[in-house]
C-alpha positions in Angstrom: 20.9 -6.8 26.8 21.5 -8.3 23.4 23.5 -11.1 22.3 24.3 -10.5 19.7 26.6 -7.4 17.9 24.5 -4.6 16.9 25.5 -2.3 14.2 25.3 1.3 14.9 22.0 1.8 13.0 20.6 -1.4 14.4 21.2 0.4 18.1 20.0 3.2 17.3 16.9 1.9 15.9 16.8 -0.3 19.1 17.2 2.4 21.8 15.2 5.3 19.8 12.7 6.8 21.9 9.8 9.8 22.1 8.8 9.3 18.7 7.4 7.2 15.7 9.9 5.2 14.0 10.2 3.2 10.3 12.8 1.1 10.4 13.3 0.4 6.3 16.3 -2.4 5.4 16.4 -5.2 3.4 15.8 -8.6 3.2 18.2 -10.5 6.4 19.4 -7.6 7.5 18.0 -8.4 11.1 14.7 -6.2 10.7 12.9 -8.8 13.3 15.8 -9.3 15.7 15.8 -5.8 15.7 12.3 -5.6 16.8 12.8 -8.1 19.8 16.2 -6.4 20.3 13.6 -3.1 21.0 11.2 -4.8 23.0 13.7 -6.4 25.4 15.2 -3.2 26.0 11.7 -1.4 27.4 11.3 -4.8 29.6 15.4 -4.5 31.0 15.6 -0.9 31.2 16.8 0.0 34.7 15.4 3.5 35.3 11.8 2.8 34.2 10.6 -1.4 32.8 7.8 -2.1 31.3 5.9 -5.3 31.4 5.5 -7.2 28.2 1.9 -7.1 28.3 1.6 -3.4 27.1 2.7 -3.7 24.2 1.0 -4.6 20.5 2.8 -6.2 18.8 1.2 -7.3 15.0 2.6 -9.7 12.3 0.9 -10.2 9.0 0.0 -13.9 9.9 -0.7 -16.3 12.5 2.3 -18.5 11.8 5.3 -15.6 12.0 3.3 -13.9 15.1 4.0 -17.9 16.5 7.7 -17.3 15.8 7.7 -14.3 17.0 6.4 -15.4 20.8 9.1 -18.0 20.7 11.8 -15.7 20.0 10.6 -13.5 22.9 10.2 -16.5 25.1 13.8 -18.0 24.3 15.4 -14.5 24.9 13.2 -13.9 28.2 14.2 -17.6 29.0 18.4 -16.6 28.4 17.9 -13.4 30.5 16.7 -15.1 33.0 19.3 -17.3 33.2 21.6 -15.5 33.2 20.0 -13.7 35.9 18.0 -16.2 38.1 16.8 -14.5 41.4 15.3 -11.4 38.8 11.9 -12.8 39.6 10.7 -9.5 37.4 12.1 -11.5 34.6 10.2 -14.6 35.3 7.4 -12.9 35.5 7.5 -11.4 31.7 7.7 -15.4 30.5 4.3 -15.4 32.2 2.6 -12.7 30.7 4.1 -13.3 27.3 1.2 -15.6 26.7 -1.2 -13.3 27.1 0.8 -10.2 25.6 -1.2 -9.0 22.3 1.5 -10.4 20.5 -0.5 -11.8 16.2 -2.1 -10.0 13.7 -4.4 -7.3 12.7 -7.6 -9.5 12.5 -6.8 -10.9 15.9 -6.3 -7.5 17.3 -9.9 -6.2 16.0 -11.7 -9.5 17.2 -10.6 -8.8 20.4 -11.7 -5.4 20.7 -15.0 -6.2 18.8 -15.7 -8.8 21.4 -14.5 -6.3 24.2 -16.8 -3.2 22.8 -19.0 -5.4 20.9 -22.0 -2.8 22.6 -20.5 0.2 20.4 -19.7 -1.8 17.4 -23.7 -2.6 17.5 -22.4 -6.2 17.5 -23.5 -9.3 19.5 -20.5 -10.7 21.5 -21.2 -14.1 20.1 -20.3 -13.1 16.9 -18.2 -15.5 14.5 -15.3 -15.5 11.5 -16.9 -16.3 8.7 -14.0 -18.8 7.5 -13.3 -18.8 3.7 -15.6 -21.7 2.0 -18.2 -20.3 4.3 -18.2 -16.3 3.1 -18.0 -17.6 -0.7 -20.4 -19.1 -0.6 -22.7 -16.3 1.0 -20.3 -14.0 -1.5 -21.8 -16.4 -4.1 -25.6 -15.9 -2.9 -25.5 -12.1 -3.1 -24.6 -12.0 -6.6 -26.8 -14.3 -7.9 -29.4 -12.1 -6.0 -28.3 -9.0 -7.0 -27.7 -9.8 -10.8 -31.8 -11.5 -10.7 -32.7 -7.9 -9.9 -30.6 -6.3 -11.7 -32.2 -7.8 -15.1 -35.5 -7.7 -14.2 -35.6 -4.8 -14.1 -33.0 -4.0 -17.6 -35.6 -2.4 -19.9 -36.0 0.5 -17.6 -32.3 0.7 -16.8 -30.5 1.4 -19.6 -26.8 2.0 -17.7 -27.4 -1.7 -16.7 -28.1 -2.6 -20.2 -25.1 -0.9 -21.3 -22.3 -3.0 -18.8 -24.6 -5.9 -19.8 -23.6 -5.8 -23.3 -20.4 -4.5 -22.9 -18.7 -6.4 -19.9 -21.6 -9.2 -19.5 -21.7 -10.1 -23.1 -20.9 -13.7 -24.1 -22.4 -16.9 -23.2 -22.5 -16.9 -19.2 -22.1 -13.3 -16.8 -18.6 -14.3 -15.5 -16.6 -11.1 -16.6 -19.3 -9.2 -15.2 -19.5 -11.3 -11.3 -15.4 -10.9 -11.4 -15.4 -7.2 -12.1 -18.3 -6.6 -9.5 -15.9 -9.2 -7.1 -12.7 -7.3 -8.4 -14.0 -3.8 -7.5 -15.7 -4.7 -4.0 -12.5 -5.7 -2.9 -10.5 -3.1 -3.5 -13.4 -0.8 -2.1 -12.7 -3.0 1.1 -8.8 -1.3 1.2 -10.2 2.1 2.0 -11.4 2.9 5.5 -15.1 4.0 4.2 -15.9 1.8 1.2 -19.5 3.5 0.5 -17.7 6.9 0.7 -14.8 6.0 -1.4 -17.2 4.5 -3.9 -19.7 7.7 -4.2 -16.7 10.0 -5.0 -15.8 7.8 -8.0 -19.3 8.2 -8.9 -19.2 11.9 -8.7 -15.4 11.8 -11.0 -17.2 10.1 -13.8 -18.3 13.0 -15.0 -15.6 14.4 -17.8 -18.5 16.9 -19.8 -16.6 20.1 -18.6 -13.0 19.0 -19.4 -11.1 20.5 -22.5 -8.0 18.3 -22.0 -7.5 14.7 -20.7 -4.9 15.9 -17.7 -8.2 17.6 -15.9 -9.2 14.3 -15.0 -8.2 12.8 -11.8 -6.9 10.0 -14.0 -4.7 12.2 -16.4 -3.7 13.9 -13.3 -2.0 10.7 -11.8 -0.4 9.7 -15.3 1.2 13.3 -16.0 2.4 13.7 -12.6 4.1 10.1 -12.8 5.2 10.7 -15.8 7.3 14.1 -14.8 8.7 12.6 -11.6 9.5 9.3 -13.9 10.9 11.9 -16.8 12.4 14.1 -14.3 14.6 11.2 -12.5 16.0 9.7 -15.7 17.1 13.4 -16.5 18.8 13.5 -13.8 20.8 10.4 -14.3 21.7 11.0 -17.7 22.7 14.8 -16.3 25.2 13.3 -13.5 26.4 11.2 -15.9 27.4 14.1 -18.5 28.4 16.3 -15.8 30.6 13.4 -14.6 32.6 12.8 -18.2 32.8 16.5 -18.4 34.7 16.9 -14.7 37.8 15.1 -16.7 37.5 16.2 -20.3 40.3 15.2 -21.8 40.6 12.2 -20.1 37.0 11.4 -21.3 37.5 13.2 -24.7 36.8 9.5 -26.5 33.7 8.7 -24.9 32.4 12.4 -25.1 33.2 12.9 -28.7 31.6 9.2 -29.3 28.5 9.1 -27.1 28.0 13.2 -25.9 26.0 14.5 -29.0 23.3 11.3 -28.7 23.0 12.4 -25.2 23.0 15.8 -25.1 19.6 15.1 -27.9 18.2 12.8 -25.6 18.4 15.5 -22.7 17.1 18.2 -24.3 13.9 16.4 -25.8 13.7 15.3 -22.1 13.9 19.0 -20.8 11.5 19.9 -23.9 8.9 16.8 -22.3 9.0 18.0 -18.8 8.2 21.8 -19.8 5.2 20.6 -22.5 3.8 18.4 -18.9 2.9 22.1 -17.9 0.7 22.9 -20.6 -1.5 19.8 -21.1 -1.9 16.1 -22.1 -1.8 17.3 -26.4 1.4 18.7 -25.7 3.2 16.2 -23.8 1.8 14.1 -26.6 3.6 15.9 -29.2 6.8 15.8 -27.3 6.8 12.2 -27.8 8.7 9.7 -28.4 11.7 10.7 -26.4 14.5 10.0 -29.3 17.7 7.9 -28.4 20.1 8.4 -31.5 22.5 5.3 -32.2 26.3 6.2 -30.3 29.0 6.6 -32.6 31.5 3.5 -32.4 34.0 3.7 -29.7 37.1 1.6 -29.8 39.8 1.0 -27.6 38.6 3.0 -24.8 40.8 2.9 -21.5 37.9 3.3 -19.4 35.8 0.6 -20.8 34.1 0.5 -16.7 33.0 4.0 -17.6 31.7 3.0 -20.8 29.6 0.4 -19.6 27.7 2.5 -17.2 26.9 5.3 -19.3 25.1 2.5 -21.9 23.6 1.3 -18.8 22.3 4.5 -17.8 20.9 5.3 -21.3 19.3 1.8 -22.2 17.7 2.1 -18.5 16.2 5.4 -19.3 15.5 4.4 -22.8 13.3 1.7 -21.4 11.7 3.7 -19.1 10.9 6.5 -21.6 9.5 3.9 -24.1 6.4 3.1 -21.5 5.1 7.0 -22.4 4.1 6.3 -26.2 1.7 3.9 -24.8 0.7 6.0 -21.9 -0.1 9.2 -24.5 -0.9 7.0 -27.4 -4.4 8.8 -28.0 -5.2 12.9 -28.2 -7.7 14.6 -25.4 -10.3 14.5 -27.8 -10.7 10.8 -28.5 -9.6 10.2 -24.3 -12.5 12.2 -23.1 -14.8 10.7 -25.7 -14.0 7.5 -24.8 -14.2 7.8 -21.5 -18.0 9.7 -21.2 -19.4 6.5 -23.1 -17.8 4.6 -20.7 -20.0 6.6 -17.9 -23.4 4.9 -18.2 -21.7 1.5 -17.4 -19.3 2.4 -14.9 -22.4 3.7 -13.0 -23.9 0.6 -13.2 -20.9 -1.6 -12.2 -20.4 1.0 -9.2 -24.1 0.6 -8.3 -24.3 -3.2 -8.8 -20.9 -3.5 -6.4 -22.5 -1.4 -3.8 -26.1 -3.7 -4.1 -23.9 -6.6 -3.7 -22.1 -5.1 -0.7 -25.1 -4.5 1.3 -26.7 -8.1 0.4 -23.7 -9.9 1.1 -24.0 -8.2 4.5 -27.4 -8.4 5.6 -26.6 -12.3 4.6 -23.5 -12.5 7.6 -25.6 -10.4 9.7 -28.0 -12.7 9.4 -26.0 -15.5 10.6 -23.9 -13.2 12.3 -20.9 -14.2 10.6 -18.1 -11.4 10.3 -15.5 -11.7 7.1 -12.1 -10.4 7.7 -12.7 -6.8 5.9 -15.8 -6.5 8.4 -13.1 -6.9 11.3 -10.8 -3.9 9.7 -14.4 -2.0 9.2 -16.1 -2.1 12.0 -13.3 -1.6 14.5 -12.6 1.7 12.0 -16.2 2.9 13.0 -15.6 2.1 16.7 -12.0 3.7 16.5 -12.5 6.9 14.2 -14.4 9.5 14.0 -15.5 9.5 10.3 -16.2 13.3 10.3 -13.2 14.8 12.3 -10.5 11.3 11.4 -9.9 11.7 15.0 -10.3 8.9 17.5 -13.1 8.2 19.2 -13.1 8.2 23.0 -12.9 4.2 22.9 -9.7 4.4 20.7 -8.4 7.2 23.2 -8.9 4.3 26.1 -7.6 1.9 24.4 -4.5 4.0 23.4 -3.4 4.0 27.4 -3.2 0.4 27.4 0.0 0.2 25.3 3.9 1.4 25.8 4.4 1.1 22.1 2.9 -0.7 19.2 4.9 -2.9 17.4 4.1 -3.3 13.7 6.3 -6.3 11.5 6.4 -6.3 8.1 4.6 -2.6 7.6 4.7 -3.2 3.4 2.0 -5.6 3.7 -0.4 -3.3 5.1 -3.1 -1.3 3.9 -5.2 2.2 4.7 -7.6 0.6 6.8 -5.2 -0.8 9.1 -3.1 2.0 8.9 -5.9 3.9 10.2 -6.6 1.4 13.3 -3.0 1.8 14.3 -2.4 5.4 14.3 -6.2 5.7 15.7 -4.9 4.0 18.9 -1.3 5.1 19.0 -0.9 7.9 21.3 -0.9 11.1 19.0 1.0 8.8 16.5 4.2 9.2 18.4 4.6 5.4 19.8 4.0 3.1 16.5 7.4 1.5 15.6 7.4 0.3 12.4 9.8 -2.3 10.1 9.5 -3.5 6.6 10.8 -3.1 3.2 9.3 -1.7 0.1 10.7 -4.5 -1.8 9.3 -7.2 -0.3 5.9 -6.3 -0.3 4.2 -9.7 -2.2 0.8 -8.8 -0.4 -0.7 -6.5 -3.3 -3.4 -9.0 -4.2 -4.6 -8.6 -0.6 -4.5 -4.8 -1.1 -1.4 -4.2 0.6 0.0 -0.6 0.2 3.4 -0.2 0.3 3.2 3.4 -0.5 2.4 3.7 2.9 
């Protein structure tokens, strides 16, 4: 099948079957190959083929899905070669160029155009390309911001992000924060939804402490998973110059008391997480005593990586003074007078949401998010999360789906995929956390 020499992880990752797979490896380590190493295995597979054209196969853009084609072609095109009366094999250069082989967007244009009837679209619908959608974009908000000061005497959360984020001489910190918060409403499956429970979370009136907020909550639990890693560290380490102590008598005597401070404030943090934002407060800053000198060490490799260990956690631990730099008190307080205009922003990016879409509808242009959107309301059932009876059809059309460069993606497409994956157990996917350089597009690599 392949030629070239696979590594055992590489086959297995090739010829795994049954299930879901993430196939997570770094930069050049063959992550592609290995996904055209998996395809041409379903097409050559004596007991059972399949043709090319049922599978999805997505790339984040137009230009690697191009690459991607060609590699399939050249390898279709050396198979059959090397085996030249296979006229099954000739047959799969054929239908490689019409296999769904490009990205997400092309993927949902074509089903939008297919089902355009239960989308409730018109099937000469168009892309909206860039210029064209800022400058509609552009429209909405002058709209919406005309109303929106008419009508300011009678509205006083308006008049409070007015003087707050629109003051100055023009309104652009206001336009970019309504244009900054629309879009990252567009990375959740159901923006309006998403947006009304951040309206119902503004409320803080009951909370006695900061960490009740959904806000707090996110910081404390990073902050113990961050605190409880470093701990760790710094505890291998010790246990590590302990497993020889008399070897490692220098360094202990030199370096072990500093630690063994800096792990007990540590331990002393984690257990104050458990009783509120004012006490993990108090158990800050994490102190780092100055090492005593140590000369002449034998083991000056072993030396180095303890300091490395220590200035790494040092670093880290440094970030929670600014994190818990204020008390619950002064946190809460700040954050219920910031309530009036964060209802206002919320409301003025939901306004602007619905003009700038009765303006495409109007010229029945679609954006890219109104691809990802739409074919999430023809796909899944916003009540159950299931798929709908169109996703379930559309499901039996593929052998496996394909997904490239799975860091770049976000909820809404993660949704679409697993919405026409057969019970989620046919979605291979390969990426690397690392690599992910599509956050500004609302990638998730959490994912």
């Amino acid at each position: 099948m392949s030629r070239i020499n696979l590594t055992e992880d590489q086959k297995r990752a090739v010829l795994a079957r049954s299930s879901s797979f993430l196939v997570s490896a770094a930069a050049g380590s063959g992550k592609t190959r290995v996904l055209t190493e998996r395809l041409m295995s379903y097409i050559t597979d004596e007991n059972d083929p399949k043709d090319i054209d049922s599978f999805l196969i997505i790339t984040y853009t137009r230009a690697a899905a191009a690459e991607l084609r060609g590699r399939i072609l050249d390898e279709l095109s050396r198979l059959s070669a090397l085996e030249p009366e296979n006229r099954r094999l000739r047959r799969q250069s054929s239908l490689c160029y019409r296999a769904q082989i490009g990205t997400i967007h092309s993927f949902c244009t074509s089903i939008l155009r297919e089902f355009c009837h239960e989308a409730g679209l018109t099937p000469d619908f168009r892309v909206g390309d860039e210029d064209k959608c800022a400058e509609l974009r552009e429209k909405a908000l002058e709209k919406v911001l005309d109303e929106a000061y008419e009508h300011i005497d009678s509205d006083s959360n308006f008049a409070s992000l007015a003087d707050s984020v629109g003051a100055g001489r023009d309104d652009s910190r206001l336009v970019s924060a309504i244009l900054d918060l629309h879009e990252k409403m567009q990375s959740h499956p159901y923006p309006e939804k998403w947006a009304t429970l951040q309206l119902s979370s503004l409320d803080v009136s009951g909370f006695a402490d900061a960490s009740e907020t959904i806000w707090g909550r996110e910081i404390m639990k990073s902050a113990e998973k961050t605190a409880a890693f470093w701990l760790g560290r710094l505890e291998e380490t010790w246990n590590f110059l302990n497993s020889s102590p008399s070897e490692n008598a220098p360094i202990i005597s030199a370096y072990g008391e500093s630690l063994c401070v800096t792990m007990d404030a540590m331990r002393f943090f984690l257990r104050a997480l458990d009783s509120g934002w004012d006490c993990a407060r108090n158990a800050l800053p994490i102190p780092f005593p100055r090492f005593k000198p140590l000369k002449n060490y034998a083991f000056e490799d072993r030396k180095a990586a303890v300091s490395a260990v220590r200035a790494a956690c040092k670093e880290s631990m440094k970030k929670f003074d600014s994190l818990f730099d204020a008390p619950s008190e002064k946190l809460l307080s700040d954050l219920a007078s910031t309530v009036p205009s964060m209802r206002a922003l919320i409301k003025l990016t939901l306004d602007f949401d619905r003009t700038y879409s009765n303006e495409k509808r109007r010229l029945n242009i679609l954006d890219f998010s109104d691809l990802e959107h739409i074919a999430v309301r023809l796909l899944c059932d916003p009540e159950t999360g299931m798929p709908t009876e169109t996703a379930l059809l559309i499901s039996k059309r593929y052998t496996e789906i394909m997904v490239d460069e799975y860091q770049d993606v976000n909820a809404v497409q993660d949704l679409i995929f697993r919405c026409i994956s057969k019970d989620g157990n046919n979605i291979f996917m390969v990426g690397d956390v690392k690599q992910s350089i599509y956050r500004f597009r609302l990638a998730d690599p959490s994912i």
